[in-house]
C-alpha positions as CSV (number, residue, x, y, z in Angstrom):
1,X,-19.4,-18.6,1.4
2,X,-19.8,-22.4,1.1
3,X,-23.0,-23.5,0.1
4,X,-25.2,-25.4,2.9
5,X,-25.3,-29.6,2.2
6,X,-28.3,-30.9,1.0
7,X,-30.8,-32.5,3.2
8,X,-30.3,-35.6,1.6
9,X,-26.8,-35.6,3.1
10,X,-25.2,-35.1,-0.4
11,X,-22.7,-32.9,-1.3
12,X,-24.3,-29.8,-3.3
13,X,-21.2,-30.5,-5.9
14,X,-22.4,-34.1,-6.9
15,X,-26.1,-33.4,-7.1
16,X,-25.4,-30.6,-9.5
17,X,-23.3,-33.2,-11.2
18,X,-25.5,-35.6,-11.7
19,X,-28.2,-32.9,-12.7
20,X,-25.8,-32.0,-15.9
21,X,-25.8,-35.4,-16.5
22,X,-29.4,-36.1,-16.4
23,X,-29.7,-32.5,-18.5
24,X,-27.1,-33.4,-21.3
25,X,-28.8,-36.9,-21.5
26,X,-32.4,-36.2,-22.0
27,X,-31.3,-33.8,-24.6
28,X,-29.7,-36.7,-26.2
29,X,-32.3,-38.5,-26.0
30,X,-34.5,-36.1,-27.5
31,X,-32.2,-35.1,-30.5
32,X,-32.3,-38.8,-31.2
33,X,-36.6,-39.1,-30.8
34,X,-36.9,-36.1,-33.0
35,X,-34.5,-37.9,-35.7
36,X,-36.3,-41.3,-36.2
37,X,-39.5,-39.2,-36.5
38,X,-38.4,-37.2,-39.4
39,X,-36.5,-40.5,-40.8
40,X,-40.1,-42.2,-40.1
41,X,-41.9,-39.6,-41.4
42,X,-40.2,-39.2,-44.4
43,X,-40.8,-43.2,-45.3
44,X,-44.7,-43.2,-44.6
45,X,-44.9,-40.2,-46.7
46,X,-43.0,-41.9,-49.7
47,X,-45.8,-42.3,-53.0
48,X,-46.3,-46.1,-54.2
49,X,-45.3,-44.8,-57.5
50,X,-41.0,-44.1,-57.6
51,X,-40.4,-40.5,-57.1
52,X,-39.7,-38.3,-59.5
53,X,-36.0,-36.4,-59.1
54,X,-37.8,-32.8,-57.8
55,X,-39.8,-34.6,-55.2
56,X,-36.4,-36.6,-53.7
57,X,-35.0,-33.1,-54.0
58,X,-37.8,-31.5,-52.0
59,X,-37.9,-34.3,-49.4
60,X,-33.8,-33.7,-48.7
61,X,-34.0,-30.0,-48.7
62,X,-37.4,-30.5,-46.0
63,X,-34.8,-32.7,-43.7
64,X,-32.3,-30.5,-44.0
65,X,-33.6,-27.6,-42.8
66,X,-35.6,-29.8,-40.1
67,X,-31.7,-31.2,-38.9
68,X,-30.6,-27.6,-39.0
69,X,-33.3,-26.2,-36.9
70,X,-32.8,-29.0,-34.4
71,X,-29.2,-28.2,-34.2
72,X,-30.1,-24.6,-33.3
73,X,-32.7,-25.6,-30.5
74,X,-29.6,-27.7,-29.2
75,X,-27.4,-24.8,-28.6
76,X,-30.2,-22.8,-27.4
77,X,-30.7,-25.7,-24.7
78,X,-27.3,-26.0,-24.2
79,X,-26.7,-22.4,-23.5
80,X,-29.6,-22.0,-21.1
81,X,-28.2,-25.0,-19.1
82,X,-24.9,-23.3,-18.4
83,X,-26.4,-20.1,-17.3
84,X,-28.9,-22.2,-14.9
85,X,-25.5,-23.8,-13.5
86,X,-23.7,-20.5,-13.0
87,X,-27.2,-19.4,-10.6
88,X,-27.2,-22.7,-9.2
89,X,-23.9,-23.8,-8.7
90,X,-21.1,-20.1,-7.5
91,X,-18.6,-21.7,-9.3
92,X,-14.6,-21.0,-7.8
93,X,-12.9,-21.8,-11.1
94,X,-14.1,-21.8,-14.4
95,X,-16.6,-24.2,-16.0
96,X,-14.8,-26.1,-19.0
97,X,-16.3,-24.8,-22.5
98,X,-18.9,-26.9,-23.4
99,X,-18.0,-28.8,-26.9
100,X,-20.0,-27.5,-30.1
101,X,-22.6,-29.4,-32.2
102,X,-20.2,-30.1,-35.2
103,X,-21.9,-28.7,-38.5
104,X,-24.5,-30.4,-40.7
105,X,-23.1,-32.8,-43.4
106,X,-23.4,-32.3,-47.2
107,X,-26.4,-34.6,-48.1
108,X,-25.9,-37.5,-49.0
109,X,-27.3,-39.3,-52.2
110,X,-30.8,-40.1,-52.1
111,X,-31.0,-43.7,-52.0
112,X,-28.7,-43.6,-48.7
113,X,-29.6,-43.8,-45.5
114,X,-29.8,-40.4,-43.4
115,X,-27.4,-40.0,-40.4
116,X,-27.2,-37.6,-37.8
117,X,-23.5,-37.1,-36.4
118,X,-23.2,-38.5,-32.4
119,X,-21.8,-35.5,-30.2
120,X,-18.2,-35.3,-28.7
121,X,-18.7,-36.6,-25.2
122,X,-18.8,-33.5,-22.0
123,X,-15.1,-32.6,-21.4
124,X,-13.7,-34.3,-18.6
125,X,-13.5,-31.8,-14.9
126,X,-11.3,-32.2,-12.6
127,X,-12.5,-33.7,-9.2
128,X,-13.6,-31.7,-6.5
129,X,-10.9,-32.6,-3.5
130,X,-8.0,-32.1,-6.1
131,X,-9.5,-28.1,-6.8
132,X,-10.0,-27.7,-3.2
133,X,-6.3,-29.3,-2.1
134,X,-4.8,-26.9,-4.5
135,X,-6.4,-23.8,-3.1
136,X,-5.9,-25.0,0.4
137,X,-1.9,-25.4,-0.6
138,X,-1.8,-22.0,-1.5
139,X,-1.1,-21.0,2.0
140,X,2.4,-21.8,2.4
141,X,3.9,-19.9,5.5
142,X,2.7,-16.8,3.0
143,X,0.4,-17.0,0.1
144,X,1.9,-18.5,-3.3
145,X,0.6,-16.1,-5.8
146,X,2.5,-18.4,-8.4
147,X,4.8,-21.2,-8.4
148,X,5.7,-23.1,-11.1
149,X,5.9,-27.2,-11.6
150,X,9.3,-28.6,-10.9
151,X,10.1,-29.9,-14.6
152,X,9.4,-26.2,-15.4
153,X,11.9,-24.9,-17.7
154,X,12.2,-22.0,-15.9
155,X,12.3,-22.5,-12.0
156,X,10.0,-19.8,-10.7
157,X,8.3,-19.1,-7.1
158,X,6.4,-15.6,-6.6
159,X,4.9,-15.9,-2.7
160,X,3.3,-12.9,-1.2
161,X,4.2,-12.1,3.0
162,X,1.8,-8.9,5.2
163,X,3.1,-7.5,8.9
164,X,0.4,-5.4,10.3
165,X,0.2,-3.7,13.0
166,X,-2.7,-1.1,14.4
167,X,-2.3,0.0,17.9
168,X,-3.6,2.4,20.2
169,X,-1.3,4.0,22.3
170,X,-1.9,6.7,25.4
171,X,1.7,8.3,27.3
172,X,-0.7,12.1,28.3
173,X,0.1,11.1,32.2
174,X,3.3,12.3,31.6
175,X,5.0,15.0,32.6
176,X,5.5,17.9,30.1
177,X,8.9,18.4,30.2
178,X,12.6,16.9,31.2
179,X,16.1,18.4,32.2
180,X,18.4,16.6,30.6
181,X,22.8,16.2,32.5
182,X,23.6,19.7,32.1
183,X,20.3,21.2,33.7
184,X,18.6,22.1,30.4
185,X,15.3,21.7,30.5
186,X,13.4,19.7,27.5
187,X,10.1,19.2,26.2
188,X,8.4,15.8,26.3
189,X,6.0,14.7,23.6
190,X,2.9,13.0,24.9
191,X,1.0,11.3,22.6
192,X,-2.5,9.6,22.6
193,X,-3.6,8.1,19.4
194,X,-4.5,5.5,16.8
195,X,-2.2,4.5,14.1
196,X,-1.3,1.8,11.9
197,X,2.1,1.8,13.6
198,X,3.6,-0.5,10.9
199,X,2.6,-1.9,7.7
200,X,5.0,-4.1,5.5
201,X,4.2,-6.3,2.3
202,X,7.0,-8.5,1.0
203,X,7.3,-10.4,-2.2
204,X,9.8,-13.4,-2.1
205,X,10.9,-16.4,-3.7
206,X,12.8,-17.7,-6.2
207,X,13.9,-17.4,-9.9
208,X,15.6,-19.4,-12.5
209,X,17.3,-21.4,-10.4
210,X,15.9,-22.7,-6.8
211,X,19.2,-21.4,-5.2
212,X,19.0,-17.7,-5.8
213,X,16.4,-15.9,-3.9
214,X,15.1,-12.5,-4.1
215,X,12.4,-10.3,-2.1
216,X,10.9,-7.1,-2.0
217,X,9.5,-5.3,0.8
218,X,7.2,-2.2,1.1
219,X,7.8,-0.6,4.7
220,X,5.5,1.9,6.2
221,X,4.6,3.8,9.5
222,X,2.2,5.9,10.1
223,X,3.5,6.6,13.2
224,X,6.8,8.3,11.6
225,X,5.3,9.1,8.5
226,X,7.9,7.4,6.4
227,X,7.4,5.0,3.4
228,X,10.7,2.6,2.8
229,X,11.0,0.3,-0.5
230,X,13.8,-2.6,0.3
231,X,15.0,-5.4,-1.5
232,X,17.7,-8.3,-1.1
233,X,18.7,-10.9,-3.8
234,X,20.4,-13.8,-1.9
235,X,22.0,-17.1,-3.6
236,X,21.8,-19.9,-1.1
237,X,24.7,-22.5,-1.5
238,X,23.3,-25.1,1.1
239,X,22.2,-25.3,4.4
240,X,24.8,-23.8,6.3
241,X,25.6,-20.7,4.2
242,X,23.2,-18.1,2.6
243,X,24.8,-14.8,0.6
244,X,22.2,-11.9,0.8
245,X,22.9,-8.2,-0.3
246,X,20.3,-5.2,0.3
247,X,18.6,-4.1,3.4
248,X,17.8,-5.9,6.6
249,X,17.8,-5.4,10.4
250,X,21.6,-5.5,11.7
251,X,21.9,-8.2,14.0
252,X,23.3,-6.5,17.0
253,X,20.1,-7.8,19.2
254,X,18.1,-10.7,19.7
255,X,15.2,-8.8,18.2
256,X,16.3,-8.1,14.6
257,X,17.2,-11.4,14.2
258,X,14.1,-12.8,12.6
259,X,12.4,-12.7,15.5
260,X,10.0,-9.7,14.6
261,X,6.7,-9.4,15.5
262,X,7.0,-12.9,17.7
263,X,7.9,-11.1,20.9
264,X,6.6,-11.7,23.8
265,X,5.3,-8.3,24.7
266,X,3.4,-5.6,22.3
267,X,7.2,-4.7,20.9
268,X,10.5,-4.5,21.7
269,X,11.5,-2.8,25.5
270,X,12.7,0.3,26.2
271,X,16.0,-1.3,27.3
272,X,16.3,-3.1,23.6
273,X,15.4,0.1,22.0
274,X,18.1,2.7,23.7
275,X,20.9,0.3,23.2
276,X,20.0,-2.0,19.3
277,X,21.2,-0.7,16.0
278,X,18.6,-0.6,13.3
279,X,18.2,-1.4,9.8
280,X,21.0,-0.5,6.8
281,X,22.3,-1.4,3.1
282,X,24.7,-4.3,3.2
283,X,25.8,-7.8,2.5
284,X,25.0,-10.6,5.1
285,X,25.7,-14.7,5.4
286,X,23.3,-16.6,7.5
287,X,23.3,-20.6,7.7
288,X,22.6,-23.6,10.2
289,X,25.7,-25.1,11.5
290,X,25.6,-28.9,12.8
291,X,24.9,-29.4,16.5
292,X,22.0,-26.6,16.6
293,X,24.6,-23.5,15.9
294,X,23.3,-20.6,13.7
295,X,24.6,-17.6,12.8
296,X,24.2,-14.1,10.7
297,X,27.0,-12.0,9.9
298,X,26.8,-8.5,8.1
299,X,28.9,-5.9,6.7
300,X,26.8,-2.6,6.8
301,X,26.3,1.3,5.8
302,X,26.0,2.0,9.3
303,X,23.6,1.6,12.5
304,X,20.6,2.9,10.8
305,X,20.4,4.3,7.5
306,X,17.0,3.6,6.2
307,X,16.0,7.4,5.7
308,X,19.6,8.6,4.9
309,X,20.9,9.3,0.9
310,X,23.9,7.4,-0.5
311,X,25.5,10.8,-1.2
312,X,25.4,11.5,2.9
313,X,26.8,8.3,3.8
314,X,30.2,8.2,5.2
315,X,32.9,6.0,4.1
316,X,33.1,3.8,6.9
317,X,31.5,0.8,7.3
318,X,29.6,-1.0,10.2
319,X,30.2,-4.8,11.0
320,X,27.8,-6.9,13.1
321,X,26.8,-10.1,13.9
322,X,25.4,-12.6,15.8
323,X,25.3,-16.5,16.6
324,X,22.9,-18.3,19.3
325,X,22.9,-22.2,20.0
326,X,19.7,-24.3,20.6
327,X,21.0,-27.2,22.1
328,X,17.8,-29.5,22.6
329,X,16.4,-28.8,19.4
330,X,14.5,-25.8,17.3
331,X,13.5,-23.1,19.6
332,X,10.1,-23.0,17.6
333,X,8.7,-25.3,14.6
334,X,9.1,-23.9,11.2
335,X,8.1,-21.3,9.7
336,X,8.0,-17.5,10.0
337,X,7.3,-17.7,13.8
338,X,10.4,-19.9,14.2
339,X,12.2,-17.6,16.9
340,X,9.2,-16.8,18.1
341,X,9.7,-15.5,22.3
342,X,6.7,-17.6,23.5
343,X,5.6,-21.6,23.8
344,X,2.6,-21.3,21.3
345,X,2.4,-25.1,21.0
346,X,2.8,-25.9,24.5
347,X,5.6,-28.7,23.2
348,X,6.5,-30.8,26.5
349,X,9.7,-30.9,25.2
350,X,12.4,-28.5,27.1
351,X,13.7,-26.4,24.4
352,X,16.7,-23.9,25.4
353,X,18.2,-20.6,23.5
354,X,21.6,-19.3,24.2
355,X,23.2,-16.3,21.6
356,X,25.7,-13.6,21.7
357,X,26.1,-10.5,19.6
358,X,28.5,-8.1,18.4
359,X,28.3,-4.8,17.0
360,X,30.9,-1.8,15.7
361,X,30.7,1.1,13.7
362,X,32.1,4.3,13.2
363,X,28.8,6.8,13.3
364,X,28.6,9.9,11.5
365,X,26.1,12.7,11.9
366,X,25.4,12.8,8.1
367,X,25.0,16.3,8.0
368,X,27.2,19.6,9.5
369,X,24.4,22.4,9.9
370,X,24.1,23.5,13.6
371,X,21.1,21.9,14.4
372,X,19.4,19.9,17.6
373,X,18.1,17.3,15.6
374,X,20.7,15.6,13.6
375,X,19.9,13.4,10.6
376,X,21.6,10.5,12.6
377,X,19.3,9.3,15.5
378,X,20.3,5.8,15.9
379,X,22.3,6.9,19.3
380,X,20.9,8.2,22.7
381,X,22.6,9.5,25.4
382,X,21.0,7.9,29.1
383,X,19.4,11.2,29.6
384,X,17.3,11.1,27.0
385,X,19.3,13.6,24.3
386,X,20.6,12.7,20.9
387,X,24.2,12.2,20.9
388,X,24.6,13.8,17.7
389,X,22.6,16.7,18.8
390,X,24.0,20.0,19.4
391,X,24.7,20.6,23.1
392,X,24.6,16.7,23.8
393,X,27.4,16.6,25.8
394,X,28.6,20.8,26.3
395,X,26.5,24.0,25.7
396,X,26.9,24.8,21.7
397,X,29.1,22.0,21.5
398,X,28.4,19.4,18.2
399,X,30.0,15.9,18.1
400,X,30.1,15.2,14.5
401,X,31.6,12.1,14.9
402,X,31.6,9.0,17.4
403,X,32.4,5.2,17.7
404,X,29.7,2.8,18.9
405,X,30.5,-0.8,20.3
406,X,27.5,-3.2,21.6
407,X,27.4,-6.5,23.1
408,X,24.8,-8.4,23.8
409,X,23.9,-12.1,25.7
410,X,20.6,-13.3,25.0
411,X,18.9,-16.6,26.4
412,X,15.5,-18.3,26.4
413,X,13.9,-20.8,27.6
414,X,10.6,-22.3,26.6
415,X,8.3,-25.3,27.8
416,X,4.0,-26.4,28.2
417,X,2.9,-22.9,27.6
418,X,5.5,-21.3,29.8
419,X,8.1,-19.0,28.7
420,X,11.5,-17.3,29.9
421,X,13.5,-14.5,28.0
422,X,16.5,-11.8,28.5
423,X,19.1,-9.8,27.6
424,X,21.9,-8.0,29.0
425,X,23.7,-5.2,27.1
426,X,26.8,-3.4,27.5
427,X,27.7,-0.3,25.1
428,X,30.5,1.7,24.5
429,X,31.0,4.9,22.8
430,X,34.2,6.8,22.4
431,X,36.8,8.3,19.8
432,X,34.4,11.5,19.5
433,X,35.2,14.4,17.0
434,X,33.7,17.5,17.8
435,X,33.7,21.5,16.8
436,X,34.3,22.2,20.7
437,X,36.3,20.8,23.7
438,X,33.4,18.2,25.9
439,X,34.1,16.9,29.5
440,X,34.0,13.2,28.3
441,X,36.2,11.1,26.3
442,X,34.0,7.9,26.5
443,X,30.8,6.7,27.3
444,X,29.4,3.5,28.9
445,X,26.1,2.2,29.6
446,X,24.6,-0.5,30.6
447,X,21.4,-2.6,30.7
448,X,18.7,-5.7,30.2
449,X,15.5,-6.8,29.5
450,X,13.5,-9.7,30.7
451,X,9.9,-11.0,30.2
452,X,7.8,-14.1,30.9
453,X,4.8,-15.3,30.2
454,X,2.6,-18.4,29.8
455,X,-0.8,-19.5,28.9
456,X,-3.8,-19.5,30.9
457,X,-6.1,-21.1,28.1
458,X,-3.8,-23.6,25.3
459,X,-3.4,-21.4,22.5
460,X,-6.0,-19.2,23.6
461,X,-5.0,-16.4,26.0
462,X,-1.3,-15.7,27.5
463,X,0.0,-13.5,30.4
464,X,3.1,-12.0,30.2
465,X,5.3,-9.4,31.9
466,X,8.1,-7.2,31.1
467,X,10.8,-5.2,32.1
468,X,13.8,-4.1,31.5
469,X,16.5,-1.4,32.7
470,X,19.3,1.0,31.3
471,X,22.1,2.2,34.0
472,X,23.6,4.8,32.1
473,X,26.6,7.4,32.0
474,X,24.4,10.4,32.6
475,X,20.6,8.7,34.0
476,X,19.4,5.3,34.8
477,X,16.2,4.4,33.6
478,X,13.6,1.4,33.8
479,X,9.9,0.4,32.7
480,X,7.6,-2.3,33.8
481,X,4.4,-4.1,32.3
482,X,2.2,-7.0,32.1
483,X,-0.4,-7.8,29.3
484,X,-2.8,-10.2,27.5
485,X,-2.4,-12.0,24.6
486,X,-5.4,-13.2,23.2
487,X,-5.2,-15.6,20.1
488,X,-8.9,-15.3,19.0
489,X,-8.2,-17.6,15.8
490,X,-6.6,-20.8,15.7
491,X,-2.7,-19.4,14.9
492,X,0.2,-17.8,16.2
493,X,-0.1,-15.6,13.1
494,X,-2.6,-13.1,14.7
495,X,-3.5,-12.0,17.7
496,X,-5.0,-8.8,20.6
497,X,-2.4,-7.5,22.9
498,X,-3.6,-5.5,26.0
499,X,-0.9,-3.8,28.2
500,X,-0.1,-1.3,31.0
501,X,3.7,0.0,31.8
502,X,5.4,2.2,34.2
503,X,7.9,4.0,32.4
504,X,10.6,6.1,34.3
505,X,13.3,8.4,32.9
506,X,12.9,6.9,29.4
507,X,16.0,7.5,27.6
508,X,15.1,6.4,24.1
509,X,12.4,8.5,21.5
510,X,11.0,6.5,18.4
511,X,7.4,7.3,16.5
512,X,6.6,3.6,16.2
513,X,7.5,2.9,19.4
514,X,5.8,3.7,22.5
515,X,8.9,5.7,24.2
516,X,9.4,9.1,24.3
517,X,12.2,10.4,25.6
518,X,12.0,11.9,29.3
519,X,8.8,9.8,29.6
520,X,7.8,9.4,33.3
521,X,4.3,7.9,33.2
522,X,1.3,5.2,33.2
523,X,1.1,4.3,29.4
524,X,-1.7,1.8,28.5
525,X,-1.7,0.3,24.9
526,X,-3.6,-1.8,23.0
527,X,-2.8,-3.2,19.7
528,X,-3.8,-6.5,16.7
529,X,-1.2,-7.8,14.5
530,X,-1.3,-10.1,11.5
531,X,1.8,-11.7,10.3
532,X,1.3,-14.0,8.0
């Protein structure tokens, strides 16, 4: 806590300055008093007759030990200042060590005169607004736990990154059960709790040389009760070309390209849910290309893999990517919240986002017991039922294998605190392998999303709302919402979320999100998030 200013309208930090100063120089001044007294002393005292060679001997030995015992009192002073400076003063850093009384000289011959040694002048602190610049610069777009000074021999940057998420979530208005395409009736999970839906601390920077970057992520979710540790190393050549390897989000969506948590809503829709990849093992290239072109392009393990063992993963692998154009400038400033969905700063300035994405992959069900719940769930059918689960698409009929294909258009629009975003997907999947004849030999679906929103007090409060839709092979599907964003402290880094949806025929299950599949129902949420 900051200490109140004095009523003289001084800063605390000066007074207490000047009262060390004050301190240090009426002990001086005393030191020196209690000198010429002895020295004084010592000259009245001396007999009109010369003295003899015991009596000069006595007289040194009497001002030595008086020099010595002043010498002590000094450091007893001196120590009982600094602890009345650590009650007065809370110091945030350190106090510099105060310098020691040197020693007591050998004495000198009688018949010259005595001296007492001046002390070493108070070691020079550094000023107040430099200590407090530093700390204040430790914030950058993360906290620097350490960074080294650029004629550093060793180029070095250690800066420290939190997502949080806690959210309550209520789906019990729904019914109880489903029947999925083939008449088979299914049981719906309602849910109504509190849980820190997501939790992720990253360490990032640089090492050795500015251009090669590394991170390390800690992923949790209390919601599915899974703990993921992920790390990239990426060497960045310039501007327009990045090369990563590890794990990331595959870009086949809007929404896992570094656009997380910035949406508009409490999380991604349903519609972007059912139809996205997820996150996998690979190498990536990401850049800014003149004329407001960016992409990210990635060669994967697979749509999601994040839970799966090297030694189950198939030999083929996924490609994705993704490119959008922001033609009148950045979309956001920047920062971590550059993609963010909504107009934050309220920028009169017409800012526009167009992108398209791409994704393939051969899918396997990473595992060949007969079971309904496959170790693959990255794919849905429209009804609701994994594709990979047993009787998906036939009674006691397992597709072990299946090719996905997603496309996606994306565009934005943003300008004074209003807002405009959407998607439209289209996804195929085909070339199935199966231990049974099944009535299909491909499957298409179709969807979007949209949401709007725009604020009602400047960086305050925002109203939004959501939809989005799946028309799918088997079922169509669709939700709708509106919410409140409320921006209690003065950043886009944290902020309340309120928000009621209508779900119907939700075709899509994840733990930390709010769908469940066969989900007809009323589902209110609340939720904070901190992402700094």
């Amino acid at each position: 806590m900051a200490r109140p200013i004095a009523s003289s309208g001084q800063e605390p930090g000066s007074r207490d300055r000047r009262g060390r100063r004050r301190a240090r120089l009426g002990l001086s001044i005393a030191v020196g008093a209690l000198t010429t007294m002895v020295a004084t002393a010592a000259h009245a005292q001396a007999p009109a007759r010369p003295a003899t060679p015991a009596e000069l001997e006595q007289q040194v030995t009497a001002v030595r030990e008086q020099l010595r015992a002043m010498q002590e009192q000094q450091k007893a002073l001196t120590e009982t200042l600094d602890r009345l400076e650590q009650q007065l003063g809370g110091q945030t850093t350190p106090a510099a060590p105060r310098p020691v009384p040197p020693p007591v000289a050998a004495a000198a011959p009688a018949t010259a005169p005595l001296q007492v040694a001046a002390s070493a002048p108070p070691a020079a602190t550094e000023p107040e607004d430099s200590v407090t610049r530093k700390l204040v610069d430790r914030y950058q777009d993360g906290i620097v736990i350490w960074e080294n000074p650029d004629d550093a021999k060793v180029p070095f940057l250690l800066k420290f990154n939190v997502n949080t998420q806690v959210r309550y979530l209520n789906t019990t208005s729904t019914d109880e059960t489903f029947t999925d395409h083939l008449g088979v009736v299914r049981t719906v999970n309602p849910r109504n709790d509190i849980t820190v839906n997501r939790s992720m601390f990253i360490l990032g920077g640089y090492i050795f040389d500015r251009r090669l970057r590394y991170s390390s992520t800690v992923w949790t979710s209390a919601g599915s009760a899974s703990i993921v540790v992920a790390g990239n190393i990426g060497w960045q050549f310039n501007k327009a070309f990045t090369l990563w390897g590890g794990y990331t989000g595959v870009p086949g969506s809007r929404s896992l390209v570094n656009t997380f948590p910035f949406f508009q809503s409490t999380d991604r829709t349903m519609a972007d849910n059912f139809f996205r990849p997820g996150f996998t093992q690979g190498i990536w290239a990401n850049g800014d290309l003149p004329h407001g072109l960016h992409y990210l392009a990635f060669v994967g393990n697979g749509l999601n893999t994040l839970n799966i063992s090297a030694a189950k993963i198939d030999t083929n692998l996924m490609g994705s990517g993704s490119v959008w154009w922001e033609p009148l400038g950045d979309y956001g400033p920047p920062g971590k919240s550059r993609n963010m969905y909504d107009d934050y700063y309220a920028s009169s300035d017409l800012r526009i986002r167009l992108g398209t994405s791409y994704t393939r992959s051969r899918e396997d069900r990473f595992t060949n017991l007969d079971q309904s719940s496959p170790e693959n769930t990255s794919m849905y059918n429209s009804d609701g039922v994994l594709t990979f689960s047993t009787g998906a698409f036939a009674p006691g009929v397992t597709v072990d294998k299946a090719t996905y294909e997603m496309w996606a258009i994306d565009g934005g629009v943003k300008r004074n605190g209003w807002s405009l975003n959407g998607q439209y997907y289209f996804r195929w999947v085909d070339d199935f392998e199966a231990d049974g004849p099944i009535p299909i030999k491909h499957m298409f679906d179709h969807g979007f999303e949209l949401s709007a929103a725009t604020f009602i007090a400047p960086q305050k409060l925002m109203v939004y709302g959501r939809g989005s839709r799946v028309f799918g092979e088997f079922r169509d599907s669709w939700e709708a919402g509106v919410g409140l964003k409320w921006y209690f402290v003065p950043t886009e880094r944290m902020w309340l979320s309120a928000e009621l949806m209508r779900t119907v025929n939700v075709p899509y299950s994840g733990t930390f999100t709010p769908y469940t599949a066969g989900m007809t129902a009323w589902v209110p949420m609340v939720q904070a998030i901190i992402a700094f």
